[in-house]
VEXDO-791754 format. One line per field, with one value per residue (C-alpha): x, y, z; residue in three letters; residue number from 1. Coordinates in Angstrom, 3 decimals, padded with zeros to 6 digits. Layout:
N
u = [X ...] $
v = [Y ...] $
w = [Z ...] $
aa = [ala ...] $
i = [NUM ...] $
This chain:
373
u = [-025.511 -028.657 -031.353 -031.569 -031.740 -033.392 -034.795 -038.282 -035.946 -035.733 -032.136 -030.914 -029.870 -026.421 -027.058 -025.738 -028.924 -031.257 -030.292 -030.937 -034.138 -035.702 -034.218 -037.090 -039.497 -039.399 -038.939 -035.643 -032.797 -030.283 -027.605 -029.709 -026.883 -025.414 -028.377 -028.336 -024.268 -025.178 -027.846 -026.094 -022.777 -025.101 -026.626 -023.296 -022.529 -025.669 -025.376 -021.823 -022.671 -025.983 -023.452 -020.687 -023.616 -023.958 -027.177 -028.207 -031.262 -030.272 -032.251 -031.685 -032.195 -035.359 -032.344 -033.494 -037.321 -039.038 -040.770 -042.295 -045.728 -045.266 -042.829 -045.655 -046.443 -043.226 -043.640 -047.748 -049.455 -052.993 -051.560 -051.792 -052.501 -052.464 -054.349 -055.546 -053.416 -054.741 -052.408 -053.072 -055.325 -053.403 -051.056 -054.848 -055.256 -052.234 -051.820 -049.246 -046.879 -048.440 -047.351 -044.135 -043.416 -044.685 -042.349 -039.009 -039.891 -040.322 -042.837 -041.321 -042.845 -043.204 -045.620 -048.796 -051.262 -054.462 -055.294 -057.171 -056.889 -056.121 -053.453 -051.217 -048.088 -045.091 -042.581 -040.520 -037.570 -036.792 -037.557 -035.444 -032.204 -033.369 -033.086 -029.955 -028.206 -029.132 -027.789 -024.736 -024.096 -024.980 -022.521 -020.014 -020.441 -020.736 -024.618 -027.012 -030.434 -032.440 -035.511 -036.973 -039.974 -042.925 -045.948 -049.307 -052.379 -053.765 -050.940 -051.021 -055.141 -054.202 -051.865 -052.418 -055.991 -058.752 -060.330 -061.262 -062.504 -066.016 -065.541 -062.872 -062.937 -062.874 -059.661 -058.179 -058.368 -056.671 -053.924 -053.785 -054.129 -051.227 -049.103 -049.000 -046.146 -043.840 -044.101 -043.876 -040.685 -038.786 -039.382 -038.867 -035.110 -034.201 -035.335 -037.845 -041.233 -041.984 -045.146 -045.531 -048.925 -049.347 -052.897 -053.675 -053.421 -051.585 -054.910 -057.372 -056.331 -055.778 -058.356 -060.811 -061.371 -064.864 -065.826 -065.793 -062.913 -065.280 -065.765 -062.278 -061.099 -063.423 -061.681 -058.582 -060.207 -060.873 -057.582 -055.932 -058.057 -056.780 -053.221 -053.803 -055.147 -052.012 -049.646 -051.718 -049.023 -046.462 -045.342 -046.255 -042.458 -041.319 -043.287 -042.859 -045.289 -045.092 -047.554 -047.367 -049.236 -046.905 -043.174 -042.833 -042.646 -045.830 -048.551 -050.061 -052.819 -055.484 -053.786 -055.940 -054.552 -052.649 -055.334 -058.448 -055.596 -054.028 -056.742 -056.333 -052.319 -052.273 -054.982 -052.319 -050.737 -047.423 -044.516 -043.155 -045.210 -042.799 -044.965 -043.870 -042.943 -040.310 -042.287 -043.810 -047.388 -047.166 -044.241 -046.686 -048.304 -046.090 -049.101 -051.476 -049.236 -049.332 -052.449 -052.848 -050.782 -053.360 -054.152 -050.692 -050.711 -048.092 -046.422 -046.034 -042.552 -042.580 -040.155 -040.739 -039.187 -036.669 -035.021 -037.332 -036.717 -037.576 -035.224 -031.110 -031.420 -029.262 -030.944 -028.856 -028.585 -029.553 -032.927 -032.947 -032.441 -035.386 -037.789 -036.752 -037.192 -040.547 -041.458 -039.159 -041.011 -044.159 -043.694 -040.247 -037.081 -036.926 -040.056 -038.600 -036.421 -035.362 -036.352 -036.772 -039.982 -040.096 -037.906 -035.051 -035.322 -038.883 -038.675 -035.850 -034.016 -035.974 -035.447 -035.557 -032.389 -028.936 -027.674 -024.634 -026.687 -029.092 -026.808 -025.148 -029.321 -028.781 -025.738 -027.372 -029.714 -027.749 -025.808 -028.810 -030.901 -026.905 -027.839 -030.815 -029.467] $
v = [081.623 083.866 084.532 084.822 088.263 090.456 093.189 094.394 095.431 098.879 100.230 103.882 104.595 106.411 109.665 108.209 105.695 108.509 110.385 107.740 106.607 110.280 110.612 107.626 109.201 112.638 110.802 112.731 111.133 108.875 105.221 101.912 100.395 103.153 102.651 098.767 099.013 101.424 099.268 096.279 098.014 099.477 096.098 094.534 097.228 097.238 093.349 093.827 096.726 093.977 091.407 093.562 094.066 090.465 090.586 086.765 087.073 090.085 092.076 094.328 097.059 097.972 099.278 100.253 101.022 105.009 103.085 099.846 100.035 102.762 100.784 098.579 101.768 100.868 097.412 096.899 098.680 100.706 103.652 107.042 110.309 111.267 109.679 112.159 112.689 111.576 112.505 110.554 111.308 111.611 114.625 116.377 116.816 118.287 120.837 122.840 119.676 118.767 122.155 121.989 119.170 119.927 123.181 121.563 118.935 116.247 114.880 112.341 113.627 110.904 110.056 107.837 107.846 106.305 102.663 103.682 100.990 096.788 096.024 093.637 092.825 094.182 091.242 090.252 091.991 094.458 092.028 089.436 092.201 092.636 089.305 088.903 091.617 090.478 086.622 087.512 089.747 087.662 084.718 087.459 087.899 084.831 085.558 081.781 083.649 086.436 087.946 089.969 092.568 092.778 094.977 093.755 094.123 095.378 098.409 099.153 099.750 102.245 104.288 103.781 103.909 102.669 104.705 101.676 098.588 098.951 097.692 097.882 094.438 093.696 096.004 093.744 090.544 092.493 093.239 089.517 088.034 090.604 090.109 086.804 085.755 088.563 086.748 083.111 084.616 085.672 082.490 080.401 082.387 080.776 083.691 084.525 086.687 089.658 091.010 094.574 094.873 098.776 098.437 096.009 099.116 102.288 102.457 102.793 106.190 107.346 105.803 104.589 107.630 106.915 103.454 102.190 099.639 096.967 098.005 098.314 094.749 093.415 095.383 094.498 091.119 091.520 092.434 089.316 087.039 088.835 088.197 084.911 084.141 085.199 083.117 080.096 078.338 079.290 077.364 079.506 078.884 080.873 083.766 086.833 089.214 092.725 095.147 099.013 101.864 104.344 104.753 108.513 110.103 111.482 111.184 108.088 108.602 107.171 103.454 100.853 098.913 095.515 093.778 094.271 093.266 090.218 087.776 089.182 089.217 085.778 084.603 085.344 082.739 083.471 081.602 084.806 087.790 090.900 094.060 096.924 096.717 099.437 102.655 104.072 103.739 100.241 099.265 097.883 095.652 092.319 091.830 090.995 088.083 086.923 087.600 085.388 082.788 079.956 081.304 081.849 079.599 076.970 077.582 081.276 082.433 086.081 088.630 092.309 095.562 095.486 098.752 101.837 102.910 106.843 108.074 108.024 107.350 103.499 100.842 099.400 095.824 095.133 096.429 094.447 091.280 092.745 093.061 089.422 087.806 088.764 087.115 083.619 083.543 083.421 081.010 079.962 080.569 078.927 080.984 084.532 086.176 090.106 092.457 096.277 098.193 099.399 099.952 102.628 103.494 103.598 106.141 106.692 109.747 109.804 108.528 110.069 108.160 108.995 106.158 105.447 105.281 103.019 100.136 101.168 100.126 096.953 095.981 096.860 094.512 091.387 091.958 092.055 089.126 087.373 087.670 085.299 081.623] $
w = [049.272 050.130 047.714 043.643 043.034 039.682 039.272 037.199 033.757 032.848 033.015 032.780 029.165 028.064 026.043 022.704 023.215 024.099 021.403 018.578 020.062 019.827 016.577 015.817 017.758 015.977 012.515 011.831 010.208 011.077 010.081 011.070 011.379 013.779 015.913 016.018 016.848 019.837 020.825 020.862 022.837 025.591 026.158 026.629 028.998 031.056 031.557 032.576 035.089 036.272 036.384 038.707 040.954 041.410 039.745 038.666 036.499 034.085 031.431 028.562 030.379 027.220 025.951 022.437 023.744 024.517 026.950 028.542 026.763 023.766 022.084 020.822 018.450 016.601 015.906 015.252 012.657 013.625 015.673 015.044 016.058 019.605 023.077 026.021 029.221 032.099 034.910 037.936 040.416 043.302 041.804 040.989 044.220 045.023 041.929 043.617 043.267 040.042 039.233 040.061 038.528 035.606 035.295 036.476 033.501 035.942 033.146 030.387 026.602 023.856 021.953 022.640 019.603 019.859 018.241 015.073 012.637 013.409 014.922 013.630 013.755 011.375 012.128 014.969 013.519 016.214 018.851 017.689 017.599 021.322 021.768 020.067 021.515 025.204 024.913 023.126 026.570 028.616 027.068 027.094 030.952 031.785 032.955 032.650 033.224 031.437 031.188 028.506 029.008 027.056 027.545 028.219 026.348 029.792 029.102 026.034 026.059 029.031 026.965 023.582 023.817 021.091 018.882 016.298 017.576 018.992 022.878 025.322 025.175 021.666 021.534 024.717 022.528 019.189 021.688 022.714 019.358 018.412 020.983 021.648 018.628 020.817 024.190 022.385 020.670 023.470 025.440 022.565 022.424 026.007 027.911 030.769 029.790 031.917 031.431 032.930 034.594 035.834 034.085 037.091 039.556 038.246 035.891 038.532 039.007 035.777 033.417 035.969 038.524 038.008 038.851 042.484 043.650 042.537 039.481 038.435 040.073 037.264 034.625 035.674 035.546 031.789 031.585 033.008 031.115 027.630 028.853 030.041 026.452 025.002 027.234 026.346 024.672 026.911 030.189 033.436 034.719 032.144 032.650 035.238 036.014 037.331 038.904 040.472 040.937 038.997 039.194 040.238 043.666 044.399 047.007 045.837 048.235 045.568 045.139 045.349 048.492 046.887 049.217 046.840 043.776 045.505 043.767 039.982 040.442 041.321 039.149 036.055 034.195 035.579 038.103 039.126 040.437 041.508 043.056 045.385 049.235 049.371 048.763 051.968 050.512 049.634 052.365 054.873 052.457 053.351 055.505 052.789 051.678 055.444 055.989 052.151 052.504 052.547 048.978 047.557 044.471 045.211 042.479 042.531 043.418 044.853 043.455 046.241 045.184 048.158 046.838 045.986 042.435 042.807 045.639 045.391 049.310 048.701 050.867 053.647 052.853 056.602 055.680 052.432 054.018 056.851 053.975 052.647 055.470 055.850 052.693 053.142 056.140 054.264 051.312 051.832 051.113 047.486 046.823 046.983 044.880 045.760 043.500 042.866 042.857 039.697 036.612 036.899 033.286 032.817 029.745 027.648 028.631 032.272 035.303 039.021 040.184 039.153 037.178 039.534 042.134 040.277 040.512 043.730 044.906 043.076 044.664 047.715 047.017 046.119 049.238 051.568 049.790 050.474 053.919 053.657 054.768] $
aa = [unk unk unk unk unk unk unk unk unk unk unk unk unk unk unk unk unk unk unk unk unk unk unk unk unk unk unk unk unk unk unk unk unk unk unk unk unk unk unk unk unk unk unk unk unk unk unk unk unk unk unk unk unk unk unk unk unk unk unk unk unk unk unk unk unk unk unk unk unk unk unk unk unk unk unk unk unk unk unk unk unk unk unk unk unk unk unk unk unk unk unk unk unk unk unk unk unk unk unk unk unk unk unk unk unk unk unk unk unk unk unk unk unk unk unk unk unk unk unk unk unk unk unk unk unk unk unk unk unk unk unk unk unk unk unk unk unk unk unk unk unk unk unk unk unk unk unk unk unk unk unk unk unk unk unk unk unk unk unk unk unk unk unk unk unk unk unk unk unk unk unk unk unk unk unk unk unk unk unk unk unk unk unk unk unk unk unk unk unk unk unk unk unk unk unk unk unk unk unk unk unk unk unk unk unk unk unk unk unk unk unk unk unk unk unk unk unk unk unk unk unk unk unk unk unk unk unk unk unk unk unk unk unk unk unk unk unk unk unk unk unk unk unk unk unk unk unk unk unk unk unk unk unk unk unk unk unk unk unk unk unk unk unk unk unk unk unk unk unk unk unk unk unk unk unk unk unk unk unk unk unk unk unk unk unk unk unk unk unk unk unk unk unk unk unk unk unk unk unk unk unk unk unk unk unk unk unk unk unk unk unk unk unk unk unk unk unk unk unk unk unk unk unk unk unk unk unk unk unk unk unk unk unk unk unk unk unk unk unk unk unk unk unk unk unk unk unk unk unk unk unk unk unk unk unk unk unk unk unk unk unk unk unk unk unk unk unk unk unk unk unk unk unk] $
i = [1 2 3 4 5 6 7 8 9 10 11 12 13 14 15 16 17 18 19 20 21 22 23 24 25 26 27 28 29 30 31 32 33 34 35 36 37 38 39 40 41 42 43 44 45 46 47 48 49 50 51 52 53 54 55 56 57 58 59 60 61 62 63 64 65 66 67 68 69 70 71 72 73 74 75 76 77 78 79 80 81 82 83 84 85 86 87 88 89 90 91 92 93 94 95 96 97 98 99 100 101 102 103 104 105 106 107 108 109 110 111 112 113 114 115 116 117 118 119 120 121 122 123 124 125 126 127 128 129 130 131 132 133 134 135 136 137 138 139 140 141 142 143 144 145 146 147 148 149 150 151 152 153 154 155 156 157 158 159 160 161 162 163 164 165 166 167 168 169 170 171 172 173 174 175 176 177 178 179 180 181 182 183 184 185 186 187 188 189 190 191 192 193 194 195 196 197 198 199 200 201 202 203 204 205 206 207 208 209 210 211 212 213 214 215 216 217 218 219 220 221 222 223 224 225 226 227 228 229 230 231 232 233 234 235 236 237 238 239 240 241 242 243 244 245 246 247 248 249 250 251 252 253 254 255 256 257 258 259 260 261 262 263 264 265 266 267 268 269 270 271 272 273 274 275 276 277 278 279 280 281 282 283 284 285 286 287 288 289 290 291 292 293 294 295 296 297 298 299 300 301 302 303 304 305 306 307 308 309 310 311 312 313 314 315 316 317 318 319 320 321 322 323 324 325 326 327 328 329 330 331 332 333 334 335 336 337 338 339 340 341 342 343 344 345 346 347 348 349 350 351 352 353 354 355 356 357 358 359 360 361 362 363 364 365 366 367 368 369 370 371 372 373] $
């Protein structure tokens, strides 16, 4: 039987997708109801390529979104104009590579205006085609279990950042208050939440550079708490929760180690908790959850990126099961679920792995974590 297998949602999107979704973004002209009927036929695709993986607990792909947090910009009133750059800190020290990069248009463009008006919601219209678009494939394949993404507050104030309300804070409870119908919507539809969490450690070194560790686990914190607020009326076994430190290859020699994070991920009110083990900064990391265990939440279920989502190398499933097992021997075997490290799709039109490849790395996966008796 082995383990349940997912994976943290982003998908790679067809051309015909990408081409509608930057026809929004650059406010030129096209049929709504062209871009709803491609949006709903590359959903049914992408479950059915999830579901010929073997893939059990299937998403969406974030289809019809630019990306995992800028989306919000579409669907909430009070953004505008344009937020800085901050390119991470690790790639600043190496500008050569930054560099080059830069030049090959390694770099995804879209747009991230700042927050300078209240936020509020516009309706749940978009989200609920989302929503339709992913059950009716997944009744089509024959697939029980989904999960929708959803970005959190934590996110959004890292990219979209405030120019209106007068504290950080003050803009991280907006974002709550905001986004809290979205993640009761999505559950209330049948389907798991995802909440995607780079704020929690991919912000350290690019909005944080200049407070110490310390200082930026309270943040983080902060940003947990606004989250947790917004899942208030939602049970925690319906709710998945994802962390990184930035899905590109790079040196990532300025992470915060997952040890100095372990207490804010597993403070969230969340089952699930997926993070990466597969990269070879963060591969060696298992050993925090050993080293943990006593204070693993009983309830938590851990979901480790067993494939690496910025290399085409495809993971033997061998070492897939190899990275499982170092986790079932931790919590248990009904307490793991395999995973990927990050998205494969994580902006529309962008992605380092080729997409046949993409699920080549998820079938790699399901037959590895099929290993696991």
């Amino acid at each position: 039987m082995g383990l349940l297998t997912t994976h943290v949602g982003s998908l790679p999107r067809t051309q015909a997708v990408v081409d509608f979704i930057f026809a929004r973004e650059h406010g030129e002209s096209y049929e709504p109801a062209d871009f709803d009927a491609c949006m709903a036929q590359a959903v049914m695709e992408t479950v059915g390529k999830q579901k010929a993986a073997g893939v059990d607990i299937v998403s969406d792909g974030e289809t019809s979104k630019i990306s995992y947090a800028t989306y919000v910009k579409d669907r909430y009133t009070g953004f505008d104009g344009d937020s800085p750059r901050n390119a991470p800190a690790d790639l600043k020290l190496f500008p050569s590579f930054l560099k080059r990069i830069a030049e090959s248009g390694g770099t995804p463009k879209y747009a991230r205006p700042m927050c300078v008006g209240e936020v509020r919601s516009k309706g749940q219209g978009e989200l609920e085609k989302d929503i339709a678009n992913l059950k009716a494939a997944m009744e089509a394949h024959g697939v029980a279990r989904g999960f929708m993404n959803a970005a959190s507050p934590g996110v959004i104030s890292l990219f979209l950042q405030n120019d209106h309300y007068p504290t950080r804070e003050a803009y991280l409870a907006a974002l709550a208050d905001a986004m809290k119908a979205e993640y009761e919507t999505i559950v209330a539809a049948g389907l798991d939440l995802q909440l995607d969490c780079p704020d929690l450690a991919l912000s350290r070194h690019m909005l944080f550079n200049d407070l110490s560790d310390a200082e930026f686990v309270k943040v983080a914190a902060s940003h947990v708490e606004a989250l947790n607020h917004a899942l208030s009326e939602i049970p925690e076994d319906r709710v998945r929760i994802h962390i990184c430190w930035g899905n590109y290859e790079g040196p990532h020699v300025c992470d915060i180690p997952m040890a100095k994070m372990f207490d804010t991920l597993v403070s969230a009110k969340a089952r699930y908790l997926l993070f990466e083990t597969s990269n070879p900064r963060h591969g060696h990391e298992w050993t925090v959850w050993r080293d943990r265990a006593a204070d693993i939440p009983e309830d938590k279920v851990l979901v480790p990126g067993v494939v690496d989502t910025t290399t085409n190398f495809v993971e033997h499933p061998d070492l897939v099961a190899q990275r499982l097992q170092r986790f079932v021997e931790i919590v248990g075997a009904d307490r793991v679920i395999a995973g990927s490290d990050c998205g494969f799709g994580t902006f529309a039109g962008f992605g380092a792995v080729d997409p046949e490849i993409a699920y080549a790395k998820l079938a790699a996966m399901v037959e590895g974590a099929r290993q696991i008796a």
